[in-house]
C-alpha positions as CSV (number, residue, x, y, z in Angstrom):
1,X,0.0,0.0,0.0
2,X,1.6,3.6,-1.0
3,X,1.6,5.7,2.2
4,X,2.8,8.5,-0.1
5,X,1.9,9.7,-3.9
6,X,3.9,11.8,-5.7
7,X,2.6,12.8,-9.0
8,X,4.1,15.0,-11.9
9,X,5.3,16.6,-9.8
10,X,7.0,20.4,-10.7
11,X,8.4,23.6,-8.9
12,X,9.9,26.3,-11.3
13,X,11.4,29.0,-9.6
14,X,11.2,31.9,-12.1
15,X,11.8,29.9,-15.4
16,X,14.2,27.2,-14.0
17,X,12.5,23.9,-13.0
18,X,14.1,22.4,-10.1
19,X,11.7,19.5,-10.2
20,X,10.4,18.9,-13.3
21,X,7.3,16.3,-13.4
22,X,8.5,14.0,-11.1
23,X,5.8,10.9,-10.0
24,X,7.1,8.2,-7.6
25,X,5.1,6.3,-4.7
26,X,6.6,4.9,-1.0
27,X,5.3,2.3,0.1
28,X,4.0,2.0,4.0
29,X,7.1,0.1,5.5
30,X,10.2,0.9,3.3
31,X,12.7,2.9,3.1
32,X,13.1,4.8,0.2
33,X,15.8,6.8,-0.7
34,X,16.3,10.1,-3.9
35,X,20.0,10.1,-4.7
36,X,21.7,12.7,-7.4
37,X,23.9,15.5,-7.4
38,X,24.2,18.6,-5.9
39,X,21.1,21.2,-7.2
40,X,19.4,17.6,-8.8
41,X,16.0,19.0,-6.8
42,X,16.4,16.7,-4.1
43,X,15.5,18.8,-1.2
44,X,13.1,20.9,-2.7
45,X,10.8,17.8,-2.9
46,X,11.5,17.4,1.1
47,X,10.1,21.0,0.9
48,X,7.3,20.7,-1.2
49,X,6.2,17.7,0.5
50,X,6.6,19.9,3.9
51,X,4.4,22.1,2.3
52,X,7.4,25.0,2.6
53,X,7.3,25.4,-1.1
54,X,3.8,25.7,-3.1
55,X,3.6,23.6,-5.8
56,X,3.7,24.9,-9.5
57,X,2.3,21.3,-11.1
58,X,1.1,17.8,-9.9
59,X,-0.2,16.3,-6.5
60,X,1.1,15.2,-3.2
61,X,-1.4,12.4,-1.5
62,X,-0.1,11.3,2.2
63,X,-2.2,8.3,4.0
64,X,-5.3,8.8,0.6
65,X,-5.4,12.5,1.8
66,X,-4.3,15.0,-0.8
67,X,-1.8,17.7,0.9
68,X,-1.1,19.7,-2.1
69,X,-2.6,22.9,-0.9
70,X,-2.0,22.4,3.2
71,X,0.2,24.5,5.5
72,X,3.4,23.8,6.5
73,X,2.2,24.0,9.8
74,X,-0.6,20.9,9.0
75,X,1.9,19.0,8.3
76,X,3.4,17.4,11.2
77,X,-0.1,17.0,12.7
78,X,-0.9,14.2,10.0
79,X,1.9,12.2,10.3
80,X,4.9,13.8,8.7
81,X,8.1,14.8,10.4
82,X,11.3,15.7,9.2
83,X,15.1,16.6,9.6
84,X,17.0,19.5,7.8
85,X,20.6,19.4,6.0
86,X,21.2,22.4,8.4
87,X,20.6,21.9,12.0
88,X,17.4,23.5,13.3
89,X,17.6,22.8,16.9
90,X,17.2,25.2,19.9
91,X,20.6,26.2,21.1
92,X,19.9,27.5,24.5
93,X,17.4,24.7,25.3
94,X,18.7,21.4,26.2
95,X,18.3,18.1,24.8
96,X,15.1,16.9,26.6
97,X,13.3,20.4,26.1
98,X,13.4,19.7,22.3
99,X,12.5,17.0,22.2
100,X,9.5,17.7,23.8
101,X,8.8,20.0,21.1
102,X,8.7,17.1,19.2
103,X,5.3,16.7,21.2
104,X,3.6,20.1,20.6
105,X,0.9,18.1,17.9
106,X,-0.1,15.8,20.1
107,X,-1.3,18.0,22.9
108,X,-5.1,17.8,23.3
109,X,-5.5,20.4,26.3
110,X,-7.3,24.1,26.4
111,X,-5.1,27.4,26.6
112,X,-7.4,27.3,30.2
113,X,-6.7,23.9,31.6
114,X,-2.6,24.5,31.0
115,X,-3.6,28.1,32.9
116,X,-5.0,25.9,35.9
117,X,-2.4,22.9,35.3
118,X,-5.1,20.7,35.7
119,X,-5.1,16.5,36.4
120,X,-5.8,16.2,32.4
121,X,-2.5,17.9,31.8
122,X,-0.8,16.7,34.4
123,X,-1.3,13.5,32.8
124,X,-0.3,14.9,29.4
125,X,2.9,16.2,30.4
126,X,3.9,13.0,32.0
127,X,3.3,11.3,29.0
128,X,4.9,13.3,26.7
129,X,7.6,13.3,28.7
130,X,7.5,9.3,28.8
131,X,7.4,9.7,25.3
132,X,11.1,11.8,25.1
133,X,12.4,9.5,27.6
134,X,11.8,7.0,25.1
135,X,13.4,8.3,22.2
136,X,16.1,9.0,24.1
137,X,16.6,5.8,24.7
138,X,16.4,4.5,21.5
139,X,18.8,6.9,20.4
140,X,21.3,6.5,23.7
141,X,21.1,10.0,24.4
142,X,21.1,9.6,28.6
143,X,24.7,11.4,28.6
144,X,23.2,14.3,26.9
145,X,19.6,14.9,28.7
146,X,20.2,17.9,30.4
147,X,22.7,19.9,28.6
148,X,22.1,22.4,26.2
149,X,22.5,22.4,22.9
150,X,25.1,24.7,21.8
151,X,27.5,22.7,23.9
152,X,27.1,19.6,22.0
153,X,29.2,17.7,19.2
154,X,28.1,18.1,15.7
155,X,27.1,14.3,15.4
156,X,25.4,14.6,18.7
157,X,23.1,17.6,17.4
158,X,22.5,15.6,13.8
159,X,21.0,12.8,16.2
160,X,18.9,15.2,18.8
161,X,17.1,16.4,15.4
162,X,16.3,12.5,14.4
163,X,14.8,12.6,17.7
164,X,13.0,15.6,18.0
165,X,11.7,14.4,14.9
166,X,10.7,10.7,16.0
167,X,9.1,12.6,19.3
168,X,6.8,14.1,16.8
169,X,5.3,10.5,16.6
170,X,5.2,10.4,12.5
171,X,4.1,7.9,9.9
172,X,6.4,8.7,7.9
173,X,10.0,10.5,8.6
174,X,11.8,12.5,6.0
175,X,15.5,12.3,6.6
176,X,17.1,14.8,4.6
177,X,21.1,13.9,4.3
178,X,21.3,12.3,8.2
179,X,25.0,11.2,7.3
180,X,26.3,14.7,6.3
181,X,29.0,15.7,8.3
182,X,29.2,12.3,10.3
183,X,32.1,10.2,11.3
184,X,32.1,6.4,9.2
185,X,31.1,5.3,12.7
186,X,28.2,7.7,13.3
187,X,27.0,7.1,10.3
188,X,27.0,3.5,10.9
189,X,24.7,4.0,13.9
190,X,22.7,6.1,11.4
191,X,22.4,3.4,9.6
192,X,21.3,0.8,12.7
193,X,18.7,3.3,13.8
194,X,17.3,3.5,10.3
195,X,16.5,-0.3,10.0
196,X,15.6,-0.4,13.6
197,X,12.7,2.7,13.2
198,X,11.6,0.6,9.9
199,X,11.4,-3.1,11.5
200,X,11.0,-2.2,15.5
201,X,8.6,1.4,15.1
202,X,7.1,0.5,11.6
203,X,7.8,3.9,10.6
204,X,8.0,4.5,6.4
205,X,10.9,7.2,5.7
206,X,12.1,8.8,2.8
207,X,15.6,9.6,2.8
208,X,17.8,12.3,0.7
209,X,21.9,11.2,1.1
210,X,25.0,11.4,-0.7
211,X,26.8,8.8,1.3
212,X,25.9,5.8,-1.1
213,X,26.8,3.1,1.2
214,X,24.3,4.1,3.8
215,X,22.0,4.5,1.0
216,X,22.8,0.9,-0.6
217,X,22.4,-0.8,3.4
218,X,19.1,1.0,4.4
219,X,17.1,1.4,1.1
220,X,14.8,-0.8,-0.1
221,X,14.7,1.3,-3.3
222,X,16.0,4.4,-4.8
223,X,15.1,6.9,-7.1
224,X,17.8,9.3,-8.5
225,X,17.3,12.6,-10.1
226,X,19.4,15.2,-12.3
227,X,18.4,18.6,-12.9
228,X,15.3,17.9,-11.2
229,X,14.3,14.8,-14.1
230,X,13.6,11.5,-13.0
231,X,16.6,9.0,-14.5
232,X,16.7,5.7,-12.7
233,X,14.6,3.9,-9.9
234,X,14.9,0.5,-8.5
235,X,17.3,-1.3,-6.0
236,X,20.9,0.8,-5.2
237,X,22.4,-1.8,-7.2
238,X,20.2,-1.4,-10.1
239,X,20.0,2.4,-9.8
240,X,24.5,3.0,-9.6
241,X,25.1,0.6,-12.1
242,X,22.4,2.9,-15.0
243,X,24.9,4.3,-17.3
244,X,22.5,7.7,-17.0
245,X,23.2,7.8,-13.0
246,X,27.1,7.5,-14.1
247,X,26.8,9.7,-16.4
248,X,25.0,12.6,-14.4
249,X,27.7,11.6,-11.6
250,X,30.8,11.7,-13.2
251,X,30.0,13.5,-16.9
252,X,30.4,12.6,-20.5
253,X,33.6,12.4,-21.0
254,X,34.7,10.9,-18.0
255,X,32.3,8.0,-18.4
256,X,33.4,8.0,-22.2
């Protein structure tokens, strides 16, 4: 069953297209990965699927709902969460508080009963904050609970936003490049996390990376793109091996 639709898909920015009629579906359980090089329109489909960009052409349909014309802010409340290329943490807030960020959709309380700090959310705090604790310990965070932020390791920071992201308690997870920047062995915990959300939490994630031997472990399939155009989609295997994927990687004449 396809948790996600994409179809012919475009976003021109004046009269450049940076995805040009792109259609491709995720299926509810896999990991599924866009590949290509640098300004290929990768992350502008993270974007229009988080609803940052408007769409020029084409339709986005999450869980048989279409999203095309929702807020950004609507987003995370259905079931999609994601990561940025660039951190976007809160420096001065530590570890736990944001994660519980993570948690803002799923509060169900009145502006009044947080006034009062009534039993109801009493109740709602402790299990959002259950809910951190949990991601936390998935992702072996206890060292880092209670410090802040801006005090933390790069690789550190790239994991608190998986997690602020997996607080948000999604469907599906966009991971947009989770091994940029990252050691061979944080990327290799990267990598153990990613089966372990797809086989332990059931979660479906869509995945944009450069580093192609995370993306041949963890993907189930691939799709790679150049110049915003759809060239190849299948296995990692089947995708690297295309003599268009080779060719948009390493140009004519090298591949000549």
């Amino acid at each position: 069953m396809s948790l996600l639709e994409i179809r012919n898909l475009t976003k021109s920015f004046g009269g450049v297209h940076a995805v040009d009629d792109v259609s491709f579906d995720v299926e509810e359980g896999e990991v599924f990965t866009i590949v290509g090089p640098n300004g290929a329109g990768k992350s502008t489909i993270f974007n229009l699927i988080s609803r940052f960009y408007d769409v020029t052409d084409g339709t986005i349909k999450f869980n048989d709902q279409e999203i095309t014309d929702l807020r950004s802010d609507e987003i995370a409340g259905i079931g999609i969460a994601r990561t940025f290329q660039n951190i976007e943490l809160f420096d001065h807030s530590t570890v736990l508080q944001n994660l519980l960020v993570g948690r803002h959709t799923k509060r169900k309380t009145s502006f009044i009963e947080n006034v009062l700090f009534t039993p109801r959310v009493r109740a709602e705090e402790r299990a959002h904050r259950r809910a951190a604790e949990d991601v936390i310990e998935f992702l072996d965070l206890h060292a880092y609970r209670n410090k802040m932020i801006a005090g933390l390791p790069y690789g550190v920071r790239k994991v608190v936003e998986i997690g602020r992201a997996l607080a948000c308690g999604p469907k599906l997870l966009l991971l947009d490049e989770p091994a940029s920047g990252l050691s061979v062995e944080e990327t290799q915990d990267v990598a153990f996390w990613i089966e372990d959300m797809q086989k332990d939490m059931g979660l479906t994630i869509l995945m944009v990376e450069h580093d192609m031997s995370l993306v041949t472990q963890v993907s189930d399939r691939v799709l790679a793109l150049n110049n915003g155009q759809m060239l190849s989609m299948g296995t990692s295997e089947e995708v690297q091996s295309d003599p268009k994927v080779i060719e948009a990687y390493l140009g004519v004449e090298e591949v000549g």
